[in-house]
Phi, psi and omega in degrees: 000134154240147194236119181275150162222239171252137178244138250282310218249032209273314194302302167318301196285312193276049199254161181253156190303325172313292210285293184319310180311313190264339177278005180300274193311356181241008167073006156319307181219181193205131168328298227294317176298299201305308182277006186267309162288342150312299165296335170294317193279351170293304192304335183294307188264042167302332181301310178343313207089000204293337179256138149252325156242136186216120193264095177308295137327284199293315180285330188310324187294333179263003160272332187290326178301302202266352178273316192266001169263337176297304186279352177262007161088061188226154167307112197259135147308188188271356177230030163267139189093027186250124175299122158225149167249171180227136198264154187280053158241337202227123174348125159225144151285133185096355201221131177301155155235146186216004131093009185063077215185093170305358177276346178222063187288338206230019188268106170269088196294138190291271165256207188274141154290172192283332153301329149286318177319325172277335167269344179285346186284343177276354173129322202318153188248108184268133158311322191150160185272129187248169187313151190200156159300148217285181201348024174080028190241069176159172191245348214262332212024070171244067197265132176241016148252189189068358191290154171234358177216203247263315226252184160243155154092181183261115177272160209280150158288328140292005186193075220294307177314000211220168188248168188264018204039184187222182344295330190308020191326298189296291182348309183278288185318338174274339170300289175294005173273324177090358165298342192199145126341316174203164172196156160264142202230203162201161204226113177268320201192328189174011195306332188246342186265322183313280177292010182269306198313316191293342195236343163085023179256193183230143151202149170294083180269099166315142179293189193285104162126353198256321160277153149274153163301317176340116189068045170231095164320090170336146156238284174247134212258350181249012186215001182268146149206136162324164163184135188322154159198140197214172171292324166204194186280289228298316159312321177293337219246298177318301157311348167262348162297294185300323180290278177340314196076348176256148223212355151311178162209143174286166162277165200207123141234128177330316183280356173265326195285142187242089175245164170305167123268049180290119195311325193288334182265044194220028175247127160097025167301113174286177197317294188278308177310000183269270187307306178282329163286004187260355181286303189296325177311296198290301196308312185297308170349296192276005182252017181085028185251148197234125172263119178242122118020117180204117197241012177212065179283313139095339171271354108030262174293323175303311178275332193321298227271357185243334172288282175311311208262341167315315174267355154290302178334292208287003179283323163270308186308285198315294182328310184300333197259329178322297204314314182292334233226326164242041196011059155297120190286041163205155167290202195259343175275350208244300178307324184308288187320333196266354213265129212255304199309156127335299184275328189293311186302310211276315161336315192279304167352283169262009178243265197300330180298295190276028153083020202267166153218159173276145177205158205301344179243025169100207184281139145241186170315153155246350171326281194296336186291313210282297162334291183303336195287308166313325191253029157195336172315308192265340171300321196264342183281288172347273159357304178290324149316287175336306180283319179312296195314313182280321175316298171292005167043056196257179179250320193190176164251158194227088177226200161282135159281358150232195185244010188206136169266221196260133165290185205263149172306046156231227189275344207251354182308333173259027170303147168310342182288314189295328185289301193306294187311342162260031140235001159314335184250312155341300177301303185350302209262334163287337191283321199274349173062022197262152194286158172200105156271171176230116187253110193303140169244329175177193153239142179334117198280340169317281182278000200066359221254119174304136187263094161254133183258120160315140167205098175281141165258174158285135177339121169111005218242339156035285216279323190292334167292282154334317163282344179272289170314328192293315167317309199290293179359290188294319195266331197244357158085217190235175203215135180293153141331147171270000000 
C-alpha cells in the first residue's frame, strides 16, 4: 500500500480554480507554474494510472499563451491558464479517445464535443485525457489496459492499494491526486458520482438533457450525460456555468432546508461510511437544516425493472449509431473483439450483442423488458420522485453516494457484491434522468478512505441544487488531500 503524500510542488496543485484564479491577477503564480506542478505531479504518481493521454507540449504551449496575454493586458476568460483533464470517452480535437479500449486505441476526433469546446473557449488548459473503465461498462475502473504504472486499473490516491472507482476513474484521481483543477467526466448509472465519493471530490450529474451527448462514445444514449467534476462546489458552480451558460444561483436558507431520508438508501452501510455520513447529518441538524425520515421511498424496487435492462438494449442501438455517425471502420462485432477487460467482454458476448439480459431463469429477451420500461417504467419512478418531493415538501434527498468505501485493487474488485454497494444508491436518480451531486463529508477513522454524501433534486433543479451544496459545503467543510 501507498498512501501520496506532500511534494515540493503539492502547494500550488491544491489550490482550488477560484485560489488560482486570483493568485493569477495578483502576479502570484503564472499558467506556465501551475501546469508544470501539475505534470511533476502526474509524473510523480504515474503508478495511479490516472492517465492515457497526458498532452505535455500542448498544455505548457497553452500556458504560455495565457501568460502572455495576462501580461500584455488583454481580456482573460474565466478559466484562463487553469489545467483541467477530460475522460477519454469524450471528443477532443487532436488528442486520441480511445474510451479506455484497444479498440479505438489510434481514434484521434476531428473535433471538441460541444462540452469541451466550451471550457476551452472559456480558457481551460486541457492536460490530458484520462483512464477509465473500458467503454464506461463498470463502476470499478480496473481496467487493464492503458496502465502507466505497476499495478492494474486506476488506483485510489488515498490508498494506491484500492481502485479509484467508475467509469469517471482517472477524472476523480486526478482531481484527488491534485493533477488538475477540474475535470470532466460521464454519468450511466452512477459513473461520476462513485468516484468523486471514493476519490474525495465534488460532481455534478446534470438533469437529462442539459448537457449534450454530442462527441461521447456512448454506452446509453437516454442515461449517458457529461459532467462536471471538482476540488470544491464554488468550482462545480463555475464550471456549470461556463458549460451551461447559466450563471444565477437561488438563495438557500439553512432554517428553510428539507431533506429526505430514504431508509433503503441508508443499507449495506460500512463501518466508516456510517460514521461520517451519520456526522455530516447531525452537524447539518444542528445548523438548522430539517431532515424527514422517508421509510417507504420505494425507489429502489422502482428502478430494478428499468435500469438494467434500458442500458443494455441502448447499448447495442447507441454504439451502433456512434460507429456509423462518425465513420469509424468496424461494426460493433469487430469493436467486440478488440476488447481487453474481461468484464467487458463477457457484457458484450452475452448481453449486449445478443439483446440478452440475465434473469432468475438464465437469459432472456431485452426487448420486450425495454418496451416496458419506456412506456411506463421509467414514468412510474419518475412520478414517484416527484411525489416524495412535494408530498414531503423537500428540497433533495440526502444519503451515502456509495455504501461502501473504496475496495481493494485485484480480480475480485469486479464482483457483483462490489458492483451492487457502489451503484446502489446511484442508479435510481440516473433512470429517472434527475440532477444530482455529490459531496465529500470526511474521511474514515479506519480506513483513511474518502466519504460522500448524494443529493437528488427534482428535474430542472441544477442550480438550486448547486447553491445547496455550496450552502453544505461551508458548514461541513473540505476533506484534506491525500
Amino acid at each position: 500500500m501507498k498512501v501520496f503524500g506532500s511534494t515540493s510542488q503539492s502547494a500550488l496543485t491544491d489550490l482550488t480554480i477560484a485560489g488560482a484564479l486570483s493568485a493569477f491577477r495578483n502576479g502570484k503564480l503564472t499558467s506556465v507554474e501551475l501546469v508544470n506542478a501539475c505534470l511533476e505531479r502526474a509524473e510523480e504518481y504515474k503508478e495511479l494510472n490516472v492517465y492515457i493521454t497526458l498532452d505535455v507540449e500542448g498544455a505548457l504551449e497553452a500556458a504560455r499563451h495565457a501568460d502572455e496575454q495576462r501580461k500584455n493586458g488583454q481580456p482573460m476568460q474565466p478559466l484562463s491558464g487553469i489545467p483541467i483533464v477530460i475522460k477519454d470517452n469524450i471528443h477532443t480535437a487532436g488528442l486520441r479517445c480511445t474510451a479506455g479500449t484497444p479498440a479505438f486505441a489510434h481514434y484521434i476526433p476531428s473535433e471538441d464535443a460541444p462540452t469541451v469546446r466550451k471550457l476551452r473557449e472559456a480558457g481551460a488548459i486541457i492536460l490530458g485525457k484520462t483512464n477509465m473503465h473500458e467503454l464506461a461498462f463498470g463502476v470499478t475502473g480496473y481496467n487493464k489496459a492503458y496502465n502507466t504504472g505497476s499495478g492494474i486499473g486506476v488506483r485510489n490516491p488515498y490508498d494506491s492499494s484500492r481502485i479509484a472507482g467508475g467509469s469517471s476513474s482517472g477524472s476523480a484521481a486526478a482531481l484527488g491526486a491534485r493533477m488538475a483543477l477540474g475535470s470532466l467526466g460521464t454519468d450511466t448509472g452512477g459513473s461520476m458520482r462513485i468516484p468523486s465519493a471514493l476519490n474525495g471530490c465534488a460532481a455534478l450529474r446534470p438533469s437529462a438533457g442539459r448537457y449534450s451527448n454530442h462527441g461521447l462514445i456512448p454506452i446509453a444514449e437516454s442515461r449517458d450525460t457529461v459532467g462536471p467534476m471538482a476540488l470544491c462546489m464554488s468550482d462545480l458552480v463555475l464550471l456549470d456555468s461556463i458549460i451551461t451558460d447559466e450563471y444565477d444561483l437561488p438563495p438557500i436558507e439553512l432554517n428553510e432546508l428539507r431533506l429526505g431520508i430514504p431508509s433503503e438508501c441508508w443499507k449495506n452501510l460500512d463501518a466508516d461510511t456510517t460514521e461520517r455520513a451519520e456526522a455530516a447529518l447531525s452537524k447539518l441538524q444542528k445548523h438548522g437544516v430539517t431532515f424527514v425520515s422517508i421509510d417507504d421511498a420505494g425507489l429502489q424496487a422502482l428502478n430494478e425493472p428499468v435500469g438494467f435492462s434500458v442500458v443494455i438494449y441502448e447499448a447495442y442501438e447507441s454504439m451502433v449509431k456512434y460507429l456509423s455517425d462518425y465513420d469509424h471502420d468496424m461494426d460493433i462485432n469487430q469493436l467486440k473483439s478488440k476488447i481487453g477487460s474481461p468484464d467487458v467482454l463477457s457484457i458484450y458476448e452475452d448481453w449486449v450483442i445478443p439483446r440478452k439480459m440475465p434473469s432468475n431463469d438464465g437469459l432472456i429477451d431485452v426487448v420486450p423488458l425495454y418496451e416496458t420500461a419506456q412506456n411506463s417504467g421509467r414514468q412510474a419512478l419518475r412520478e414517484r420522485y416527484q411525489e416524495l418531493f412535494t408530498q414531503h415538501k423537500l428540497d433533495a434527498l440526502f444519503f451515502p453516494t456509495t455504501a461502501i468505501v473504496a475496495p481493494l485493487a485485484n480480480e475480485e474488485a469486479n464482483l457483483p457484491s462490489n458492483f451492487e454497494y457502489l451503484i446502489q444508491n446511484t442508479e435510481p436518480a440516473a433512470s429517472a434522468g434527475l440532477p444530482c451531486i455529490q459531496l465529500p463529508v470526511g474521511l474514515g477513522s479506519s480506513t483513511g478512505l474518502p466519504v460522500g454524501i448524494e443529493l437528488d433534486g427534482p428535474q430542472g433543479s441544477d442550480r438550486r441544487l448547486l447553491a445547496i451544496g455550496q450552502l453544505l459545503e461551508s458548514i461541513l467543510g473540505r476533506i484534506t488531500r491525500a
